[in-house]
N, C-alpha and C positions, 0 to 999 in steps of 0.2 A: 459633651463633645468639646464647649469648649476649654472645659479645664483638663481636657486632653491633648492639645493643641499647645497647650501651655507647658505641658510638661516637653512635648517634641523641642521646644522653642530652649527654652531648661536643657535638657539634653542635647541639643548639636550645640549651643553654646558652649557646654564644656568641650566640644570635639570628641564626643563620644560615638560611633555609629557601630550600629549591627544588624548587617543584613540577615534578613530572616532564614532559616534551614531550610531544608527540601529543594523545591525545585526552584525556589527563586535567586538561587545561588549562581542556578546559570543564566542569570538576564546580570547584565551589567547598568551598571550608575554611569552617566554621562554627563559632561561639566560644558557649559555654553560658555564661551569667553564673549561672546559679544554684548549677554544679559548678566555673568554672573550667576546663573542658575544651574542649580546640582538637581539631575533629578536621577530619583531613587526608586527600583521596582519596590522598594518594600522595607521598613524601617521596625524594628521591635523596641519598645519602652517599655521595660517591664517584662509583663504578662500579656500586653497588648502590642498588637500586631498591625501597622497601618501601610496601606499599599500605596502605591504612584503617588508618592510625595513628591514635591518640586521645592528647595531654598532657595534664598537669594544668599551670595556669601559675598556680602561687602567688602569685608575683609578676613584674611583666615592665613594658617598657617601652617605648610605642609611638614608634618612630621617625620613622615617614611615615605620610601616610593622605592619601588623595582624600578628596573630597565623599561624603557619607554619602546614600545611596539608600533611600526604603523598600521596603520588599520585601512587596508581598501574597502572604499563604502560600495556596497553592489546595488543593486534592483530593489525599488522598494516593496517591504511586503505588508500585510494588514498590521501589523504590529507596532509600525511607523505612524501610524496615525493614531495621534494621540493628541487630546486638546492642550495639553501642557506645552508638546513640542508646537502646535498652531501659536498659540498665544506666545510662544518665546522668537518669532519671526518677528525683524522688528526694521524700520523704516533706516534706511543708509545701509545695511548686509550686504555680502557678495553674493555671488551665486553658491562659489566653495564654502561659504558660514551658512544659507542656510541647509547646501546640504549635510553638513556638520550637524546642525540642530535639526533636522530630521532622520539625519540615520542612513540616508539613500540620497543616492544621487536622481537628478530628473531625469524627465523622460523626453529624448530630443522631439522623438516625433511628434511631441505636442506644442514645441513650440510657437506660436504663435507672435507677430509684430504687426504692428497699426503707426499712426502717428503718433509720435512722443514715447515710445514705449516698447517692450519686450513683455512677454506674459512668459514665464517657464510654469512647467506645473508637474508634481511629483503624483503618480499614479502607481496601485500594483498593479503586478502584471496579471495575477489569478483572483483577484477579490474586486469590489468597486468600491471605488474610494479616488478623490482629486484633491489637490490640493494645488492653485492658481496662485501664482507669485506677482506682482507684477516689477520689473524693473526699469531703468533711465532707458532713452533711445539707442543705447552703445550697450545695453544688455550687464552694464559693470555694478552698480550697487540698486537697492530697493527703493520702488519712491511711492509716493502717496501719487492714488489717482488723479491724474488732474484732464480734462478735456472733457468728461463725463457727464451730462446733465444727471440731477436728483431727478425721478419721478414720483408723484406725490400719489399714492392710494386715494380712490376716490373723487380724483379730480382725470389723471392719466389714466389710469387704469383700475380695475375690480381683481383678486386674488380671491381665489376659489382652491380647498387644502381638501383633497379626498384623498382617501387612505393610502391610496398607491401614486399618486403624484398631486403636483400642484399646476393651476393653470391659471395663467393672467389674459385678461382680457383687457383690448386698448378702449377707452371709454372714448364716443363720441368729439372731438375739437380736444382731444388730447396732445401731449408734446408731442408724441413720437408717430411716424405714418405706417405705413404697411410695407415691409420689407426693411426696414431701418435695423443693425445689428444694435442689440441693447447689453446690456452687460448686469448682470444680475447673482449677487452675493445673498447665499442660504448659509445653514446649517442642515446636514444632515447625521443620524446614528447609525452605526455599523450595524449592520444584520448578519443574525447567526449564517454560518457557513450552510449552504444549500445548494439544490439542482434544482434549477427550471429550465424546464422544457414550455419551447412556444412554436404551437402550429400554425402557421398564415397560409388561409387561401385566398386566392383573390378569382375571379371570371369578369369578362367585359365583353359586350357584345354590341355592334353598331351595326346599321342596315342605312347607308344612302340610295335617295333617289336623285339620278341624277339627268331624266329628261322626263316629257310627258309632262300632263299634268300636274304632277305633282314633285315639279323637276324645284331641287334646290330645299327637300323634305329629309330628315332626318330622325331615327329614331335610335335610341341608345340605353344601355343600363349597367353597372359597376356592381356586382355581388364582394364583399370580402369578410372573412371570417379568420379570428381570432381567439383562440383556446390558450391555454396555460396547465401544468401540472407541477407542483412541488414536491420537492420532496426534501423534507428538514425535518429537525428534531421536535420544531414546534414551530408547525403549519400556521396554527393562527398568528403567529408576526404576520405571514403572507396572506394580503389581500389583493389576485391579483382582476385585473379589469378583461374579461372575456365581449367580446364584441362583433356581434354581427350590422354589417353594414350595408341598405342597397340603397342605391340611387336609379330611377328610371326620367329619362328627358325625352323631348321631342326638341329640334330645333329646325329652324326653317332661315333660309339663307336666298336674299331677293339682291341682286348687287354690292352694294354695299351696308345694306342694312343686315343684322344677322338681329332675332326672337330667339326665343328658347324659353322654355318650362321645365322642371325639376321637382322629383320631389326625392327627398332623402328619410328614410328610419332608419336612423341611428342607435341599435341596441344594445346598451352598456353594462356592465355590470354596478357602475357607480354614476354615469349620467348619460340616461339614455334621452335623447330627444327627435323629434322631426318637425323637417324643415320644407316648407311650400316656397318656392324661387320663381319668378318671375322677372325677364331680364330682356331690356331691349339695348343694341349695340349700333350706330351708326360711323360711318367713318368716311369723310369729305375730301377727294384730294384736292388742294386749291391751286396747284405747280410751284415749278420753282423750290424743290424741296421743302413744301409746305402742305401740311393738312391740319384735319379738323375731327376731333372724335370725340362723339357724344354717348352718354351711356346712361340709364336707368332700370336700378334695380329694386325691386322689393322682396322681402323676406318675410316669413310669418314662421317664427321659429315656437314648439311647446317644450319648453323644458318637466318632464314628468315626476320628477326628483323633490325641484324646489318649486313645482306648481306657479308655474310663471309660464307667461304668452310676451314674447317679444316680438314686437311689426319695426321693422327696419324699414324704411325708405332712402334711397341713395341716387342722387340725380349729378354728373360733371358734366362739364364740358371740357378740355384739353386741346390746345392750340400747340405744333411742334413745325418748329423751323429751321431748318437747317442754314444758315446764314453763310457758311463757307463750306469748305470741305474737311476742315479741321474742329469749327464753332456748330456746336447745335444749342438753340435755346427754347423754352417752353414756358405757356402761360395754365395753368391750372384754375378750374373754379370748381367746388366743390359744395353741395347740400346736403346735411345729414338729420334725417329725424326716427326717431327711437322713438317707441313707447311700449312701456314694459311695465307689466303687473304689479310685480314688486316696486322695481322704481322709480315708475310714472314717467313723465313726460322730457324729453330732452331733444335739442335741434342746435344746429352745428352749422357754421359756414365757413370756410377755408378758401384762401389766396394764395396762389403761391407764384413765385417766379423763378426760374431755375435755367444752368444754364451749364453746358462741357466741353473742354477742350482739350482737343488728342493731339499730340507730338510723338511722333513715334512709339516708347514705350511708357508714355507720361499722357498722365490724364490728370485735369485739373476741373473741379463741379465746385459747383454751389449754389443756394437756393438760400431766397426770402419768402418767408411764410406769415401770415397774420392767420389768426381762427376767433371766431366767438362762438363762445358756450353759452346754453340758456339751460339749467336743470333745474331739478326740483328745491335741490338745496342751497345752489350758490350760480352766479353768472360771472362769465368768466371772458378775458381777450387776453390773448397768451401772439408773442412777436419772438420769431427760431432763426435765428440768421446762422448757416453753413455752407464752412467753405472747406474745401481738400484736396489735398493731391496723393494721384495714387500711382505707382512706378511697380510695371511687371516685370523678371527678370526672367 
């Protein structure tokens, strides 16, 4: 192979090319001014026949050329997605270069904007397939992410890869809280052209009592069901996750104090487990736009897959004060203790202080956070200071 590469190398040197016969005749070669790179559906040396070639032409010299055509770039389709055109996207681009080195223009309704930044992302419109750009705050050239904390596996979070998706989990006194938007770069491979069909059922039923003895009793339960059928040339790529889910609770609600009991089986086709919950809520007004809410939870999760027993305990308290009519600020204390079969023993404590303010369509937050980790393998104190402003229009 690689004294075949060597001849390619031999051959565009002299400036010799010949696109191969049949149908590759109708895919075109397209030339990146931004990288200098020619890529090719398909190159013949010889006797041998090499496909999706990509050069770099440092320098070259055009011999011929017809009349120059413009070319309207349309909707992008599976065919645009090609690792060659990924990797020739490159840091300073316009939005028009890289729709140039894809082939297709983006798709507006995905645009998205944060602080410092514009994300465009080039999607078809009949296949799945993404491709996320990010560019400067004026949306005009590419920049390298900047504002973005790293997360570090096994300190942050656990990554868990079954057949048909991947699933992260935030590990105890980890950086990131619950509800926090993360931003998260994969690789995924195109899959053969198919139909799936997905059935969801769901039913839920509640019964309060709401005097008499038994005034402030509730009972409840969530059935939902999840089927799949394919239909492709070859099924086995597709493994898809069929899942019956119930949950039945009782909860009982005494002034401000709310209980509650849960239990959930979770029947998966690739990770099925259940969950015993047990959860007390209390919530203190103190006046003056001020309260007090305390909460404890435990968990006794069996994952049946990876044969693991995970006991969660989780105890805050949460102080909220609204100081003006514009200023709200909050104090946070949180305890977290895990222990899990696989692995073992971990406890967590969390501080946080956090605080918002609204001006009409301007909201301005931010929070100081400290946490300590205690796990089996490493102990850990991690300091998150965030601050932002966010403007609705």
């Amino acid at each position: 192979m690689l004294h075949s590469f060597t001849k390619i190398r031999s051959f565009l040197g002299a400036a010799t090319l010949a696109l191969a016969a049949g149908s590759a005749l109708a895919q075109t070669a397209t030339f990146s001014e931004s990288n200098r790179q020619l890529t090719l559906p398909s190159v013949q040396v010889g006797n041998v026949l090499f496909s999706n070639v990509v050069v770099r032409l440092d320098a070259f010299t055009v011999l011929a050329s017809g009349p120059g055509t413009p070319i309207s770039l349309g909707a992008c389709t599976e065919a645009n997605f090609t690792t060659a055109r990924y990797n020739a996207i490159a840091i300073g681009m316009t939005p028009d270069q890289v729709n140039d080195t894809m082939g297709c223009v983006f798709t507006p309704a995905l645009t998205q904007r944060g602080p410092g930044y514009v994300a465009l992302a080039w999607s078809p419109a009949s296949t799945r397939g993404l491709v996320v750009v990010f560019f400067d705050a004026n949306g005009s050239v590419v920049t390298p992410l900047a504002g973005f904390p790293v997360y570090q596996e096994g300190v942050d979070y656990t990554l868990t890869v079954f057949p048909d998706h991947a699933e992260i989990r935030g590990l105890v006194g980890g950086a990131f809280v619950d509800g926090q938007a993360l931003l998260v770069s994969y690789d995924v491979g195109p899959d053969p052209g198919s139909d799936i069909d997905t059935t969801t059922t769901s039913f839920s039923v509640r019964y309060s009592i709401s005097e008499g003895f038994f005034d402030g009793l509730a009972l409840y339960s969530t059935y939902r069901t999840t089927s799949h059928s394919v239909s492709t040339r070859d099924p086995s790529l597709f493994t898809l996750d069929d899942v019956n889910d119930l949950l039945v609770g009782v909860e009982y609600r005494y002034a401000e104090f709310t209980g509650r009991y849960e239990f959930n089986d979770h029947a998966s086709t690739f990770d099925p487990y259940t969950v015993h919950r047990l959860q007390g809520l209390y919530t203190l007004p103190l006046g003056l736009g001020s309260s007090l809410n305390a909460e404890l939870t435990r968990e006794v999760i069996d994952f049946a897959t990876q044969n693991n027993q995970v006991t969660f305990d989780r105890g805050s308290l949460r102080w909220n004060q609204r100081l003006n009519p514009a200023l709200d600020m909050n104090v946070r204390l949180e305890y977290r203790h895990e222990d899990s079969t696989l692995n073992g023993l971990t406890e967590g404590l969390d501080q946080s202080l956090g605080f918002s303010f609204h001006k009409r369509q301007t909201s301005i937050y931010g929070s100081v956070r400290n946490s300590f980790l205690n796990g089996p393998a490493s102990d850990q104190t991690t300091q998150y200071l965030q601050f932002g402003v966010r403007r609705t229009f």
